[in-house]
C-alpha positions as CSV (number, residue, x, y, z in Angstrom):
1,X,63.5,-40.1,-24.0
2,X,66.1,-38.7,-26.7
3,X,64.0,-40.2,-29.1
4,X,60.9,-37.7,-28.0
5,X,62.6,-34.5,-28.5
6,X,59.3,-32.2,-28.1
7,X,58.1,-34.4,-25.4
8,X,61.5,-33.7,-24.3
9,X,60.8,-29.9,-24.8
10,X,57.3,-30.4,-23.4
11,X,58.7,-31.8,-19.6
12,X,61.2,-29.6,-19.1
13,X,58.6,-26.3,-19.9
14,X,55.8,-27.6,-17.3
15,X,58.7,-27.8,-14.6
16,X,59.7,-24.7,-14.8
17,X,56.1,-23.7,-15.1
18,X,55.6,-26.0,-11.6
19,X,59.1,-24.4,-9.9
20,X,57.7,-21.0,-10.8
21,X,53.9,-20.5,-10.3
22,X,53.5,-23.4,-8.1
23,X,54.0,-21.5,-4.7
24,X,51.1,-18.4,-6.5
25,X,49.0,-20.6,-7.8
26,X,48.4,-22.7,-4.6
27,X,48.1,-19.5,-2.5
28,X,45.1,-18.1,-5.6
29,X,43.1,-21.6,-5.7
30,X,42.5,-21.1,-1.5
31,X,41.4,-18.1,-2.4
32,X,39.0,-18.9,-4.7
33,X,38.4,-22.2,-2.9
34,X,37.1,-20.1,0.3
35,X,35.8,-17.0,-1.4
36,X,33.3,-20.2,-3.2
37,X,34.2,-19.1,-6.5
38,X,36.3,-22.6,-7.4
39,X,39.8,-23.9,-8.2
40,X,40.2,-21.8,-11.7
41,X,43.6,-21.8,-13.6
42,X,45.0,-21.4,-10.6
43,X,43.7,-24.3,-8.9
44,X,44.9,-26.6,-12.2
45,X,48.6,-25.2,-12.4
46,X,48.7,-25.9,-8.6
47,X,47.6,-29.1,-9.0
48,X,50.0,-29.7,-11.5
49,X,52.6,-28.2,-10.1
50,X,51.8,-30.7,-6.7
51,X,51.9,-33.7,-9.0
52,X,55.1,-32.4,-10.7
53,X,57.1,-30.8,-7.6
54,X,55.3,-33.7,-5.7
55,X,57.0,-36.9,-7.6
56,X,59.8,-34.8,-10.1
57,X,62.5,-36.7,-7.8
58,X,61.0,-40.4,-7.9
59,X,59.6,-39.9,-11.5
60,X,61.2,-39.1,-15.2
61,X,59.9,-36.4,-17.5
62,X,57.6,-39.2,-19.1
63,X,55.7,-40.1,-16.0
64,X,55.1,-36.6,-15.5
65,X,53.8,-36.0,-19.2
66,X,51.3,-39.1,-18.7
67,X,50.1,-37.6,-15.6
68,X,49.4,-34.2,-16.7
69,X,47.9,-35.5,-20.5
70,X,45.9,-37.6,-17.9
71,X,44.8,-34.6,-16.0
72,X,44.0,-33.1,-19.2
73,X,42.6,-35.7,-20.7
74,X,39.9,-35.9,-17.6
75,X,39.3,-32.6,-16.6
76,X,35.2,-31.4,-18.1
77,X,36.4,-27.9,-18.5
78,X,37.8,-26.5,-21.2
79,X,41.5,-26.4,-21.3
80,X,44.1,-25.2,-23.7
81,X,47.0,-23.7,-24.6
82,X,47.8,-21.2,-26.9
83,X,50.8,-19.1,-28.0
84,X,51.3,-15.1,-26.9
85,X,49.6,-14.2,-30.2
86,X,46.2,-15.7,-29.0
87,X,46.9,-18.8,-32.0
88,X,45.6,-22.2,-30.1
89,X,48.5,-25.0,-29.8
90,X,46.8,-27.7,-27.4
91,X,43.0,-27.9,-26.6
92,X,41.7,-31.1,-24.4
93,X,38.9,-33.3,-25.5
94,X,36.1,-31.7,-23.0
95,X,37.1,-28.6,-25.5
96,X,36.2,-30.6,-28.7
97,X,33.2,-32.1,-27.2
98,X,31.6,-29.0,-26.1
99,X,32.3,-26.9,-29.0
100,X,32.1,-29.0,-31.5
101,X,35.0,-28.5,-33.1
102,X,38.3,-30.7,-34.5
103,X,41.5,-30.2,-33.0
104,X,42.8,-29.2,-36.6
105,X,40.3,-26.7,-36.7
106,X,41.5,-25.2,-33.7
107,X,44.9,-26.2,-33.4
108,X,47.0,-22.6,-35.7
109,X,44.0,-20.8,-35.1
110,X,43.5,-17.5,-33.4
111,X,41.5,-17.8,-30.3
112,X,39.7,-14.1,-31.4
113,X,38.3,-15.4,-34.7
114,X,35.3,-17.4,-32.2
115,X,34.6,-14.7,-30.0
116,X,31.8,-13.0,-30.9
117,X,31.8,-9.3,-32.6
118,X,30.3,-7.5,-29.7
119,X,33.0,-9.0,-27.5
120,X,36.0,-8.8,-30.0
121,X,37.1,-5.9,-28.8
122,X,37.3,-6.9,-25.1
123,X,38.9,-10.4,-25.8
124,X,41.9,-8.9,-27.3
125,X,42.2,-6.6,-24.1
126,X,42.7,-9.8,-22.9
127,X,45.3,-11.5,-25.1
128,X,47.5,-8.4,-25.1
129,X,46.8,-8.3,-21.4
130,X,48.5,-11.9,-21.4
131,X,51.3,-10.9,-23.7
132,X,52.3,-8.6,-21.0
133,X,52.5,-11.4,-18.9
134,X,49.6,-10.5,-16.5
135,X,46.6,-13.0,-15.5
136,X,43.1,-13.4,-16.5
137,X,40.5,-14.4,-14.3
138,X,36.9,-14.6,-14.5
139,X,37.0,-12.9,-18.3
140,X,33.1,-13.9,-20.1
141,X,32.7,-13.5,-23.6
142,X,30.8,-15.1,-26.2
143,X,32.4,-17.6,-28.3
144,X,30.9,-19.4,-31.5
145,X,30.6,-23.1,-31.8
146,X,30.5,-25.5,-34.6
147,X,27.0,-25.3,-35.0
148,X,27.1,-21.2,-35.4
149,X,25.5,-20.6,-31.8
150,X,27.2,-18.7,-29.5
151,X,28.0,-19.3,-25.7
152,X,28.8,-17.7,-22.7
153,X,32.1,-18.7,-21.6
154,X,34.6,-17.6,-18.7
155,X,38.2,-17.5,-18.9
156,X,40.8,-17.8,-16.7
157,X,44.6,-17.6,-17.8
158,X,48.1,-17.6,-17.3
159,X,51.2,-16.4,-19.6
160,X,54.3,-18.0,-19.3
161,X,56.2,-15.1,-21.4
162,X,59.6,-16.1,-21.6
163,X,58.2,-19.4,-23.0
164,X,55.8,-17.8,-25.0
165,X,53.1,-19.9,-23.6
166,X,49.5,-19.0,-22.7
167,X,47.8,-21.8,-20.4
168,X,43.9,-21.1,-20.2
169,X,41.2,-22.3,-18.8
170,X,37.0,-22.0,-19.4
171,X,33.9,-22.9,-18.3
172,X,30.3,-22.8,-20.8
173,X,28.0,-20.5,-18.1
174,X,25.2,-19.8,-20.7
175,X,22.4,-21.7,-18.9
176,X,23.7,-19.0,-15.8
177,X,23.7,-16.3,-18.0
178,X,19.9,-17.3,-20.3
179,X,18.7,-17.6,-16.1
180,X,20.3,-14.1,-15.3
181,X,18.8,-12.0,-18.4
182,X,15.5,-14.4,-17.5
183,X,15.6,-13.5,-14.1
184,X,16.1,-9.2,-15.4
185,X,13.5,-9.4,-17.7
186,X,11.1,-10.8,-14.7
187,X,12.2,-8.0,-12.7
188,X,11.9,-5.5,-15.5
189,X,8.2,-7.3,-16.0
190,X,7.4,-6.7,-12.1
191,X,8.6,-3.2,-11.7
192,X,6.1,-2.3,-14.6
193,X,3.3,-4.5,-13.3
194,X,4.2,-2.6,-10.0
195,X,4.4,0.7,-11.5
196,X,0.9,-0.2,-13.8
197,X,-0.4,-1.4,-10.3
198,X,0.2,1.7,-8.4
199,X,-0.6,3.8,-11.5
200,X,-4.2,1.9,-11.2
201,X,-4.5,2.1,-7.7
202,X,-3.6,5.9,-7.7
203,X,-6.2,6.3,-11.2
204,X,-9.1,4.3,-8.9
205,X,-8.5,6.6,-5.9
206,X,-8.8,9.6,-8.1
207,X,-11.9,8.5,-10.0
208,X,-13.4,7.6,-6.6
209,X,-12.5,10.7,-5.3
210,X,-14.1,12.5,-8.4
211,X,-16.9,10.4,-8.3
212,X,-17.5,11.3,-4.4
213,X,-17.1,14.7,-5.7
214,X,-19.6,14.6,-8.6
215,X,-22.4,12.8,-6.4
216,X,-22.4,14.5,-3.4
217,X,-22.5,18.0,-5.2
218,X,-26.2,17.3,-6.2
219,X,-26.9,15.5,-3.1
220,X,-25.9,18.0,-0.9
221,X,-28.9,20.1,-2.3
222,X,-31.3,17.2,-2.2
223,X,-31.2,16.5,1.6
224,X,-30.5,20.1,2.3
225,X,-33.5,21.1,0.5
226,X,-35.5,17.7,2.2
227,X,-34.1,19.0,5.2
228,X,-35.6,22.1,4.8
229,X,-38.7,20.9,3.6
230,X,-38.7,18.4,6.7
231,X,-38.9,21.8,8.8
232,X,-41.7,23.4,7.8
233,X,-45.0,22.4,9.3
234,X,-46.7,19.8,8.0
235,X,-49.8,19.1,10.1
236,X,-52.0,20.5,6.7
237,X,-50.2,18.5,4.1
238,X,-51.4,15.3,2.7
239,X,-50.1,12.0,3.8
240,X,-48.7,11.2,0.4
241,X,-46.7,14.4,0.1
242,X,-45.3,13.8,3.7
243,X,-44.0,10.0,2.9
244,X,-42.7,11.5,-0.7
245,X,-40.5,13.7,1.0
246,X,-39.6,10.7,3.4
247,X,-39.0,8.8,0.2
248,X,-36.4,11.3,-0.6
249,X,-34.4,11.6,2.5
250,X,-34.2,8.1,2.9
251,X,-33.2,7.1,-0.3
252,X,-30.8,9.9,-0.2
253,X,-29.4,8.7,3.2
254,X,-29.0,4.9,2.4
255,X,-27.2,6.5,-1.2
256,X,-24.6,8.3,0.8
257,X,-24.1,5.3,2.9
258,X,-23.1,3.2,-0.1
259,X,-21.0,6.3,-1.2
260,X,-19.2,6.2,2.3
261,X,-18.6,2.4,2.3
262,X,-17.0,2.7,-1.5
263,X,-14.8,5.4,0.0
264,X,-14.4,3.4,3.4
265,X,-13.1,0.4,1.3
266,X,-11.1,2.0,-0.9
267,X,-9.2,3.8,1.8
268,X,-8.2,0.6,3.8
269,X,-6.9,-1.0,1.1
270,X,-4.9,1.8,-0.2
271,X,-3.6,2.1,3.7
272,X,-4.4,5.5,4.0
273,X,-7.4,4.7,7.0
274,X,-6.4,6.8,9.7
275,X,-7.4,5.7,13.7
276,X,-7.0,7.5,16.6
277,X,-6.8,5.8,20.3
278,X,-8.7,8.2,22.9
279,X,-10.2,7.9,26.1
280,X,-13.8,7.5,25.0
281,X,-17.3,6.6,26.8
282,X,-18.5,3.4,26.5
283,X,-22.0,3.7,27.1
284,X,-21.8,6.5,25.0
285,X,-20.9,5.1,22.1
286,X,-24.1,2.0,22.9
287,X,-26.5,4.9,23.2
288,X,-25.4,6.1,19.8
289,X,-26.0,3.4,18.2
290,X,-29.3,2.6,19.7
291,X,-30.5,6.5,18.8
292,X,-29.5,5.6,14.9
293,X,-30.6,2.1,14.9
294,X,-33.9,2.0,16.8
295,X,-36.0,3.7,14.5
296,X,-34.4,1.5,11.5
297,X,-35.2,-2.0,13.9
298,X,-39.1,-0.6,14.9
299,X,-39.7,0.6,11.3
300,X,-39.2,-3.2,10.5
301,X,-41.1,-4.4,13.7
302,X,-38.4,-5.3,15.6
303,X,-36.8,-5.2,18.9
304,X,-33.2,-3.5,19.5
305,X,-32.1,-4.3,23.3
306,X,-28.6,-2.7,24.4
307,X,-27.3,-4.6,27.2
308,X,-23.7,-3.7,28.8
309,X,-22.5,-5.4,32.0
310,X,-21.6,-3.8,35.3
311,X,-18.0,-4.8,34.7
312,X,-17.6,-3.2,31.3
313,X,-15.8,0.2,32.4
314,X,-16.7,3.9,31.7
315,X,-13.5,4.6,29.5
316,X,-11.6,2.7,26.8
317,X,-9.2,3.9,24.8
318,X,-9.7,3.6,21.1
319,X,-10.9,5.2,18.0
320,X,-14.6,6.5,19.2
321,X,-16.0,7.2,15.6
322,X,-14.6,4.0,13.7
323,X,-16.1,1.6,16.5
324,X,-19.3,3.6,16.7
325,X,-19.0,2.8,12.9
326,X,-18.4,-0.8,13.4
327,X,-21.4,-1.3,15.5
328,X,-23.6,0.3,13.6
329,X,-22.5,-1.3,10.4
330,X,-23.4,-5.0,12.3
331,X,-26.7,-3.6,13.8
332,X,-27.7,-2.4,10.8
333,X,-27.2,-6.1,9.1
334,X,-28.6,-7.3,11.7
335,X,-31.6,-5.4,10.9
336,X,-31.8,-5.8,7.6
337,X,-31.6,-9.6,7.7
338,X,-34.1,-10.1,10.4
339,X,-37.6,-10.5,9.5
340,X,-39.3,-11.1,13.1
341,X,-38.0,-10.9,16.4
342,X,-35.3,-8.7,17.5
343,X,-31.5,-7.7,17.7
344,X,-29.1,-7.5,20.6
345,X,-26.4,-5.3,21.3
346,X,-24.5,-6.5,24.0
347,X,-20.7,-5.2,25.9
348,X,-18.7,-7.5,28.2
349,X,-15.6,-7.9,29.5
350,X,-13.0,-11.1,28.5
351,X,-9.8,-12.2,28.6
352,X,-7.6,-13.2,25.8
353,X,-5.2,-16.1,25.9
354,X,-2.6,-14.3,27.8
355,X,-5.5,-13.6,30.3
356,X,-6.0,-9.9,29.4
357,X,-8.7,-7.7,29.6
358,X,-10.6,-6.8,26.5
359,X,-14.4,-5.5,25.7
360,X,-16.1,-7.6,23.5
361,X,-19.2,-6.1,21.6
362,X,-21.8,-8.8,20.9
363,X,-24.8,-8.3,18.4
364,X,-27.1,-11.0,18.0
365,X,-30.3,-11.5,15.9
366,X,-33.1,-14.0,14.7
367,X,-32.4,-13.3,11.8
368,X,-32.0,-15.8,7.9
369,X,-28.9,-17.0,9.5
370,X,-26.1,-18.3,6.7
371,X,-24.2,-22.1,6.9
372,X,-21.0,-22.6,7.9
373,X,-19.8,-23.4,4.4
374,X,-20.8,-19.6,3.7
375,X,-19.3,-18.2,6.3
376,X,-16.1,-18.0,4.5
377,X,-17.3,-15.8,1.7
378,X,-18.6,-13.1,3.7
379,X,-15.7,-11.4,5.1
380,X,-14.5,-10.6,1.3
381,X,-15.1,-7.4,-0.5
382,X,-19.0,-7.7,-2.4
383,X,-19.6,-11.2,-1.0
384,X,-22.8,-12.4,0.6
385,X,-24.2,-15.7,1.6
386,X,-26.5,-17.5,-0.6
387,X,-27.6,-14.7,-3.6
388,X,-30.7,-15.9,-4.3
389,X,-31.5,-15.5,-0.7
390,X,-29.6,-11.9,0.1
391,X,-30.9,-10.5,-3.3
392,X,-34.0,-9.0,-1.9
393,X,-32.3,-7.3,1.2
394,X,-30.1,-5.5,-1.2
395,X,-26.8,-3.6,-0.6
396,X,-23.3,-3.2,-0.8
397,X,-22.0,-6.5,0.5
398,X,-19.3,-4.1,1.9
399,X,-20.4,-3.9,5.5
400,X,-19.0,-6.9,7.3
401,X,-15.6,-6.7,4.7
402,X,-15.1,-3.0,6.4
403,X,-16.3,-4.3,9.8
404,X,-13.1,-6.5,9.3
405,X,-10.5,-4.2,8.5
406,X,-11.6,-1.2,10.7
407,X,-11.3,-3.7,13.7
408,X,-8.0,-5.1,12.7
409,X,-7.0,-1.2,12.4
410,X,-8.1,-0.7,16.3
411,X,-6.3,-3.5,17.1
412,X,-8.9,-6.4,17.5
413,X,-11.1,-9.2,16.5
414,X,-13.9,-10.3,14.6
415,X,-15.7,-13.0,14.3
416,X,-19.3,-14.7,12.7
417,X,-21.4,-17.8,14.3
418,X,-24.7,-18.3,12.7
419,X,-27.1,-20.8,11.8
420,X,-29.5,-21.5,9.1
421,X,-32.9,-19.9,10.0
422,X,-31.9,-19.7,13.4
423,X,-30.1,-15.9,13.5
424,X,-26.4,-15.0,13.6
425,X,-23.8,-13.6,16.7
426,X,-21.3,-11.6,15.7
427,X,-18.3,-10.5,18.6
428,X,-16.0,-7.6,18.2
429,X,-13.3,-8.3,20.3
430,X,-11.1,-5.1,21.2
431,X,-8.1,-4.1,23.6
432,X,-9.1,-1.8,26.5
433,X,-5.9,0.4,26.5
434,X,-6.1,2.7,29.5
435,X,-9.4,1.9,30.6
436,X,-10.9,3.3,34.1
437,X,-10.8,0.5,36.3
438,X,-14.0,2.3,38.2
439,X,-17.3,1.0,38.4
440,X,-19.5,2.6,35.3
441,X,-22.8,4.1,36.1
442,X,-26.3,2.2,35.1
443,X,-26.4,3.0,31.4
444,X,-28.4,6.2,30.8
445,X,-26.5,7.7,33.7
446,X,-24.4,10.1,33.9
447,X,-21.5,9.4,32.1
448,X,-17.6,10.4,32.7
449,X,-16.7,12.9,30.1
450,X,-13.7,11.8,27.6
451,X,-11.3,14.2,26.9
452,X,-13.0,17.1,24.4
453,X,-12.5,16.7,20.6
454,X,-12.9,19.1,17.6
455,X,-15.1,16.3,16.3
456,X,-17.0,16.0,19.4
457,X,-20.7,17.6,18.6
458,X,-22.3,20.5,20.4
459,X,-25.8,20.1,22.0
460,X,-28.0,19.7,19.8
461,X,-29.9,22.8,20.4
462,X,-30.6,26.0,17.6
463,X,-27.5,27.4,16.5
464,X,-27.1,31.3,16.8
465,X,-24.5,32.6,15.1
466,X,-23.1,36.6,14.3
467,X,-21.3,38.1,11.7
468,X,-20.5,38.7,7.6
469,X,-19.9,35.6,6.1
470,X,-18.5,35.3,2.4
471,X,-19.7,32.3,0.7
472,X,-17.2,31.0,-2.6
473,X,-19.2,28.6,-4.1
474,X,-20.2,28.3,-7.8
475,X,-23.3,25.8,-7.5
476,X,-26.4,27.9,-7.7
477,X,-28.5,25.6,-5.6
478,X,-25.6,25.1,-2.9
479,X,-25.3,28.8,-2.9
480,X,-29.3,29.1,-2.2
481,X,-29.2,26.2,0.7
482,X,-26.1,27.0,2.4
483,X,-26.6,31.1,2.5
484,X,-30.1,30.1,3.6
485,X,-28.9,27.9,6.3
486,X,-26.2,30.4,7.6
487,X,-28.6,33.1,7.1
488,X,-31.8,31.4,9.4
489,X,-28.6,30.9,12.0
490,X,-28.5,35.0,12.0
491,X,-25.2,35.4,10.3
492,X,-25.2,38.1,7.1
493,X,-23.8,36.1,3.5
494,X,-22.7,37.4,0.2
495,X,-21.5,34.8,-2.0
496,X,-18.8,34.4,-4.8
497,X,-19.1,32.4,-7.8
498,X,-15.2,31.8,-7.5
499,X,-11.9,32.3,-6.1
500,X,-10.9,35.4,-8.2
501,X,-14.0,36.5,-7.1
502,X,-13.8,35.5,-3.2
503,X,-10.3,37.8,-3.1
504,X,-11.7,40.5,-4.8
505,X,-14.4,40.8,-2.1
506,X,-12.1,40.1,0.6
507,X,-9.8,43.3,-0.6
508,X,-13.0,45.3,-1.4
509,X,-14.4,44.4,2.5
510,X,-10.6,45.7,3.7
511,X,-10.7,49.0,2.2
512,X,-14.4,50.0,3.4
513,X,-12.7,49.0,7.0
514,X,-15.8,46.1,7.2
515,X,-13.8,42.6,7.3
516,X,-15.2,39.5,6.8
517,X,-15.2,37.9,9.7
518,X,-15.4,34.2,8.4
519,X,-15.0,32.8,4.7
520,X,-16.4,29.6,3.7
521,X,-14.4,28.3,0.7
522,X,-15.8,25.6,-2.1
523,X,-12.3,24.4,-3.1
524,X,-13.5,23.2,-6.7
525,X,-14.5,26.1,-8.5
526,X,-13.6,27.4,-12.3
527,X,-11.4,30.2,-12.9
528,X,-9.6,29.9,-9.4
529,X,-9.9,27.0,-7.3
530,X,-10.4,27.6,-3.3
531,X,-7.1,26.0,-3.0
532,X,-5.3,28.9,-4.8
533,X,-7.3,31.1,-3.4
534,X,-7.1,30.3,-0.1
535,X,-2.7,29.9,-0.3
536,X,-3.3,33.6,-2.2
537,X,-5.1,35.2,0.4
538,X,-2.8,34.2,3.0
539,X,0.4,35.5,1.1
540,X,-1.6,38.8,1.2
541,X,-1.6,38.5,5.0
542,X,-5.1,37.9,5.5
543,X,-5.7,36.4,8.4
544,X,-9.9,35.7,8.7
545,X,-10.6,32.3,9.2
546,X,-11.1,30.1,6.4
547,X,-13.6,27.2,6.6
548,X,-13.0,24.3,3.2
549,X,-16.0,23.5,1.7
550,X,-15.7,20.2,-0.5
551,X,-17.2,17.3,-1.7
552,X,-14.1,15.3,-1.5
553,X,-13.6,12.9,1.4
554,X,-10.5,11.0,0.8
555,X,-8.1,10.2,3.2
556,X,-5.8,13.2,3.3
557,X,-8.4,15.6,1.5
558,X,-8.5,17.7,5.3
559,X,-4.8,18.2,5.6
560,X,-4.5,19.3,2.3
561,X,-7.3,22.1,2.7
562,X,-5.3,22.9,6.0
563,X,-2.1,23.2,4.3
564,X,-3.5,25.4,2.1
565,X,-3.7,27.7,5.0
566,X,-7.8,26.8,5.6
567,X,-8.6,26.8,9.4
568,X,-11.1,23.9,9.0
569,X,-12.8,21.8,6.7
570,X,-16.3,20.4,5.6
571,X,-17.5,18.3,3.6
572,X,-20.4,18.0,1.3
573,X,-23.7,17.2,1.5
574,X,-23.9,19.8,3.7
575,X,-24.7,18.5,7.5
576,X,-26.7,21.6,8.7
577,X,-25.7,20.5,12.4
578,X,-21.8,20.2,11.5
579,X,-21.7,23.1,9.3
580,X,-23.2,25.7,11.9
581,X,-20.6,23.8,14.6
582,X,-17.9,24.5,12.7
583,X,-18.6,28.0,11.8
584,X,-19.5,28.4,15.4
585,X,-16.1,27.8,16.4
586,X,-14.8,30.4,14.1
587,X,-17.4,33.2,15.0
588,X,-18.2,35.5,18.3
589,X,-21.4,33.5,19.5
590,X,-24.4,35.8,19.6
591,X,-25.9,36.0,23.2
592,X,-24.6,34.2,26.1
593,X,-26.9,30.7,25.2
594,X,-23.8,29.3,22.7
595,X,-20.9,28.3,24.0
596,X,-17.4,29.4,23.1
597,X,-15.9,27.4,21.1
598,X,-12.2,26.5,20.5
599,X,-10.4,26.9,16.9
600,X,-10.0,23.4,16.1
């Protein structure tokens, strides 16, 4: 042993390295041990310091030098020492291996000179850190290699200062680190597609908004005017001029319907389809759809039979308008794929699995029929069956893809059996929600009234309505159909061309002492917009009800006009049976044959 004096030198350091960190270093590598983040220096010197402490009585210095070279020897991190100037003294061979590099082009060498620029000035944070005689733990930096790449590395250290020691150890982590800037540059790449996504989805609402807007502008005067036209007697006119004008309102119609499925579509998949779950009439809702329908099904030769059972009851509770929409939408496939024979509407009660009540609404037809290996297809947006088949029956191939979503909005089921030639059932399965147990009447009975609804239509006799009306509306033919409309109801109109306009009248009608007593407000107008208009008047304290005019119809279009301080809201083309209910609501009826209505 005398004749190995820094061996010598060598023992007698590491065992008053063991006697001193020992009882630390045990008490950090649990810690590290149960916080999963591994043994570390501390785990090595403690380690180390059990084989030393552990055998120093039974065993020389020599045995304890083997043992710990052996340690070092084995160990596939990177250990090392170095002195308290950061200069390496001993480096293991997992350190050589991995790097690259000789011991004697390590060994005198400052540990700074590999570390990479960016993370120079760091790293010698750390060695004076050392020098101090405080740890390191779980310092990464970039060091260079014998091949000039650089890697991710982290350190953990300890300084033995009084023997001018540093004892270090790291561990390469640049696969971790290449998979965390991977794993931030997929993020970064989602939160723009996400962003792009929304940005899309926000661009295609607007330009099916606009497009709504654009369309039913000019349509609004075409089946006004039609309507109009429709009015007049036609007992003299020729039979061609009479199915010209047909032409034109039914073309017109079926074009709004495509419109309203487009829009339909568009708003369940953006999420922003509202329902509503009201007591509503069951038979009702049957009899609507066989007054639409039936003219469609005998047009075509057909038969339309609306069957509901005993059992069904008077009231369920869901969204009347979307399942009245529902229906229809299946009836009216069902009549546009059946060429002979006829359609059923049928209502029954069944139970689901846990054995409660629902309605199911069956309609069934002779119809083309599809095969099952079809059926998948048709529940997706712009699908049909066989195209070379469907082709002549035109269409969206939207009307079963909304039929779909509207009933899982309410809460129910739907679902498709058909056959080849042979027709097609389809069931809409629904909840009952607070349904009246009682037995219903015989359809075309008298009929329990729901609860009443601002949407709820008057009877359908002539309107009659009183008052001064101001019209803001810059389309000339609008302005022509919807003063004449308003006008043949008895009510006096002057129209604006806009919204700087519409104010100036309504301040002009205040000081004669001769209000308005209703304003009907296009809200897209040049100059000033009946949005501005409308939150203008109202800051001047106006208070005569305001009725939107608009040719939007996107979900959320309404309670915008409302916040804008508009009583109520229409929208375009002009329903001449809506329009004079709404401005009923808002006006003194004229005589005691109209109802009062309430502000909705």
């Amino acid at each position: 042993m005398m004749r190995f004096p820094a061996l010598r030198r060598w023992a007698s350091l590491w065992i008053r390295l063991c006697l001193l960190l020992a009882p630390l270093a045990a008490l950090v590598a649990v810690g590290r041990q149960s916080a999963g983040l591994g043994w570390g220096i501390a785990g090595y010197i403690a380690a180390l310091a059990g084989v030393g402490l552990g055998r120093i009585a039974l065993r020389g210095a020599a045995q304890q030098q083997i043992e710990r070279d052996r340690l070092f020897a084995l160990s596939h991190d990177l250990l090392c020492t170095a002195g308290l100037n950061g200069y390496f003294k001993q480096v293991n061979p997992a350190f050589l291996e991995q790097t690259g590099f000789s011991k004697a082009e390590l060994l005198g060498t400052p540990f700074v000179s590999f570390v990479h620029p960016d993370d120079y000035p760091a790293a010698k944070e750390q060695v004076a850190r050392l020098a101090l005689g405080r740890q390191v733990d779980g310092f990464e930096c970039r060091c260079r290699f014998r091949d000039e790449s650089y890697h991710w590395l982290n350190w953990s250290a300890v300084a033995v200062v009084d023997e001018g020691l540093i004892l270090a150890v790291a561990r390469d982590i640049t696969d971790r680190k290449l998979a965390e800037a991977a794993l931030r540059e997929s993020n970064a790449a989602l939160t723009v597609s996400i962003k792009r996504a929304e940005e899309a989805n926000a661009a295609k609402s607007e330009f099916l908004a606009n497009m709504s807007h654009e369309i039913r502008r000019p349509m609004t005067s075409i089946l006004g005017f039609a309507e109009l036209l429709a009015d007049e007697d036609w007992s003299r006119v020729p039979t061609k001029r009479c199915e010209a004008l047909d032409a034109i309102q039914r073309n017109g119609r079926h074009l709004m319907e495509i419109i309203d499925d487009m829009l339909d579509l568009s708003k369940v998949e953006a999420g922003q389809m509202a329902v509503e779950r009201l007591p509503c009439a069951t038979r009702s809702i049957l009899q609507d759809v066989d007054e639409w329908m039936h003219a469609r099904a005998e047009a075509k030769g057909l038969s339309l039979e609306i069957d509901c059972q005993d059992s069904v009851p008077a009231l369920i509770e869901t969204d009347a308008v979307r399942l009245r929409q529902i229906l229809v939408n299946l009836v009216g496939n069902a009549v546009k794929f059946t060429d002979a024979g006829g359609i059923r509407l049928r209502a029954r009660l069944q139970s689901d699995q846990a054995g409660e009540p629902r309605i199911c609404f069956e309609v069934s037809d002779t119809g083309i029929g599809i095969s099952d290996e079809q059926l998948a297809r048709l529940f997706r947006p712009f699908s049909q069956a066989d195209v070379s088949i469907t082709r002549p029956y035109g269409g969206t191939r939207l009307g079963l893809t909304i039929c779909k979503q509207l009933t899982e909005l309410l809460g129910g089921e739907i679902m498709l059996a058909s056959q080849t030639g042979l027709g097609s059932v389809a069931q809409v399965s629904l909840p009952l929600g607070a349904a009246a147990p009682a037995k219903p009447p015989e359809l075309g009975g008298e009929e329990p009234t729901a609860p009443p609804s601002s949407e709820a239509p008057l009877p359908a006799k002539k309107r009659s309505l009183q008052g001064r009306i101001l019209l803001a509306e810059d389309g000339r033919d609008n302005q022509r159909l919807i003063a004449h409309i308003v006008r043949r109801a008895g009510a006096e109109v002057e129209i604006a061309e806009n919204g700087e306009e519409a104010i100036e009248c309504v301040h002009a009608s205040l000081r004669a002492d001769r209000p308005w007593d209703l304003i009907l407000m296009d809200m897209q107008m040049p100059v000033l917009d009946g949005y501005s208009a409308t939150r203008r008047l109202r800051q001047d304290g106006c208070q005569t009800p305001i009725v939107a005019l608009t040719a939007h119809s996107m979900s959320g279009d309404r309670e915008k006009c409302l916040a804008a301080g508009c009583d109520d809201y229409v929208t375009k083309p002009i329903d001449r049976r809506r329009l004079l209910e709404t401005l009923a609501r808002h006006l003194q009826p004229c005589g005691g044959d109209q109802p009062k209505l309430d502000k909705a």
